[in-house]
C-alpha positions in Angstrom: 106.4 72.1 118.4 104.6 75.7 116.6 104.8 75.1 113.1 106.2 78.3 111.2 103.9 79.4 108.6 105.7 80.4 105.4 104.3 82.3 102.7 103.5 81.0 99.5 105.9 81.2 96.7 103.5 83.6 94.9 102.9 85.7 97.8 106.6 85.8 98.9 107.6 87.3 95.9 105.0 89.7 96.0 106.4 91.1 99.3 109.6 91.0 98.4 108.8 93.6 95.8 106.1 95.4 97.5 107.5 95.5 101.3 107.9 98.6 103.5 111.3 99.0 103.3 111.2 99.6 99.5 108.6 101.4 99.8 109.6 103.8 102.4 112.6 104.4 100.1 110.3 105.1 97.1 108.4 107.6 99.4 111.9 109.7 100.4 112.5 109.7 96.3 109.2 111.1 95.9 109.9 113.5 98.0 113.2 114.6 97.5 112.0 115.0 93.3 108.9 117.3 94.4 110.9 119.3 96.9 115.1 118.7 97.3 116.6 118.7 100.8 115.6 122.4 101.9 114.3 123.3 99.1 111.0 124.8 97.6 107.3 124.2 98.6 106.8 120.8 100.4 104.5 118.2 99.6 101.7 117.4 101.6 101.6 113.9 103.1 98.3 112.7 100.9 100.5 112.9 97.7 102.3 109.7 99.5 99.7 107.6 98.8 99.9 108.0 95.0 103.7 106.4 95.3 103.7 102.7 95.7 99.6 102.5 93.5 101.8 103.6 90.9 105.3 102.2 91.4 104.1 99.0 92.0 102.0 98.5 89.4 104.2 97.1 85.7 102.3 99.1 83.3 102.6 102.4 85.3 106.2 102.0 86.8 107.2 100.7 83.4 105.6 104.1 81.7 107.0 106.4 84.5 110.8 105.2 84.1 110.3 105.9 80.3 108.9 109.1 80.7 111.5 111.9 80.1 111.8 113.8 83.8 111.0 117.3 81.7 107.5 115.8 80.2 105.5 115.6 83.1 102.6 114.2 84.7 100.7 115.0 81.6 102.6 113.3 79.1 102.8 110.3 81.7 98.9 109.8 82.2 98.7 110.5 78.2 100.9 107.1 77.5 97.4 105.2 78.9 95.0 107.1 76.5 93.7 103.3 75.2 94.1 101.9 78.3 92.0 104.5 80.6 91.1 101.6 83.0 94.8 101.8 84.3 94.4 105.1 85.5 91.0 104.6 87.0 92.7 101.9 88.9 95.1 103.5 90.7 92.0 104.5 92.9 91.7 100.9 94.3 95.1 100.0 94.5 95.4 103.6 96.3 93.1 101.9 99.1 94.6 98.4 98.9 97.9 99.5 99.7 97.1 103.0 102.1 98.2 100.0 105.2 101.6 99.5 103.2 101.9 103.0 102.6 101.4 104.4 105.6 104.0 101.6 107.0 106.3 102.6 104.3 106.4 106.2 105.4 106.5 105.4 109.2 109.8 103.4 108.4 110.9 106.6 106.4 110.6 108.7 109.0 111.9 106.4 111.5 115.0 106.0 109.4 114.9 109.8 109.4 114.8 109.8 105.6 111.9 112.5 105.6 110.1 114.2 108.3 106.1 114.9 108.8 105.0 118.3 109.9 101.7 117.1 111.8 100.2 121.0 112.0 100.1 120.9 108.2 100.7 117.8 107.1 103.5 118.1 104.8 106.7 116.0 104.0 110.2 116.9 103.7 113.1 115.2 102.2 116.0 114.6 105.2 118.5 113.4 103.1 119.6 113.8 99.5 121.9 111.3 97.7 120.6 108.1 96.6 122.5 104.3 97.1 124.0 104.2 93.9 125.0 100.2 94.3 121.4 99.1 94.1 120.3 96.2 91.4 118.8 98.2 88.1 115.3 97.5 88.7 115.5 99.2 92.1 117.4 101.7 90.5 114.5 102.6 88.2 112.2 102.5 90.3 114.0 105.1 92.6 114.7 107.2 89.6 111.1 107.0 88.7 110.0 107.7 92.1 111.7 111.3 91.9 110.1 112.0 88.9 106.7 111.7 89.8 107.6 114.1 92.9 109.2 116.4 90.4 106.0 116.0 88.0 103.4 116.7 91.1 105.4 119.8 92.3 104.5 121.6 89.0 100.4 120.9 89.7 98.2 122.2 92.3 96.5 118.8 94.5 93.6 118.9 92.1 95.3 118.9 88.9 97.4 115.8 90.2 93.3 113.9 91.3 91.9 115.0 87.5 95.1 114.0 85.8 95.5 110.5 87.7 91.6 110.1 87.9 91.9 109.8 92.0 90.2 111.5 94.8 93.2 111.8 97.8 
């Protein structure tokens, strides 16, 4: 008989909270905050990667749902003044989880929750109204996803890399 290989309980919980699914929802947030359903300049699809290094990190998602959505990306990055080596993390966790992103965003398109222009690479929100019956931490991190789309919208590509101390 094929035994079935489980994961172990420390690595189960880890994709419980970092899976595809959630992050393919995180993704849509994103970009329905930088550019609402028909709305506005589009975001370009390497600004995706910058969701779930941030969102599924504590320190960061925990900083982004207590940042006012009117203080911006600025004011965000500014909470880690002390603690620069957060931000020049995001840079390796950017590369450990470009797989799961790039999973993430396939689901969101094949749940038609955004669509990818390929001739210029940019995203756009399909939908517009978030699940509203969702546990709180999900919640939060939903919220948090739209803001850091709203906070990016406001900066050019290279203001977002010398803010967040990335190269996309």
């Amino acid at each position: 008989m094929e035994e079935i290989i489980r994961p172990k309980q420390d690595f189960r919980e880890i994709y419980l909270m970092q899976n595809p699914a959630l992050g393919a929802a995180l993704i849509w947030r994103f970009t329905e905050g930088y550019a609402p359903k028909g709305q506005g300049q589009l975001p370009t699809m390497l600004l995706l990667f910058i969701v779930l290094p941030i969102l599924f990190h504590e320190q960061l998602r925990n900083a982004a749902i207590t940042t006012n959505p009117s203080s911006g990306l600025r004011v965000f990055a500014g909470k880690f003044k002390s603690e620069q080596e957060i931000l020049f993390g995001i840079q390796a966790r950017m590369l450990k989880l470009r797989g799961l992103s790039l999973a993430s965003t396939s689901i969101a398109i094949q749940s038609k929750l955004i669509s990818l222009d390929t001739s210029v690479a940019q995203v756009e929100s399909l939908r517009s109204k978030a699940p509203v019956d969702l546990e709180k931490k999900i919640m939060d991190m939903l919220k948090a996803a739209q803001k850091l789309g709203h906070w990016c919208k406001t900066l050019t590509l290279q203001e977002v890399q010398a803010i967040l101390r990335i190269k996309l």
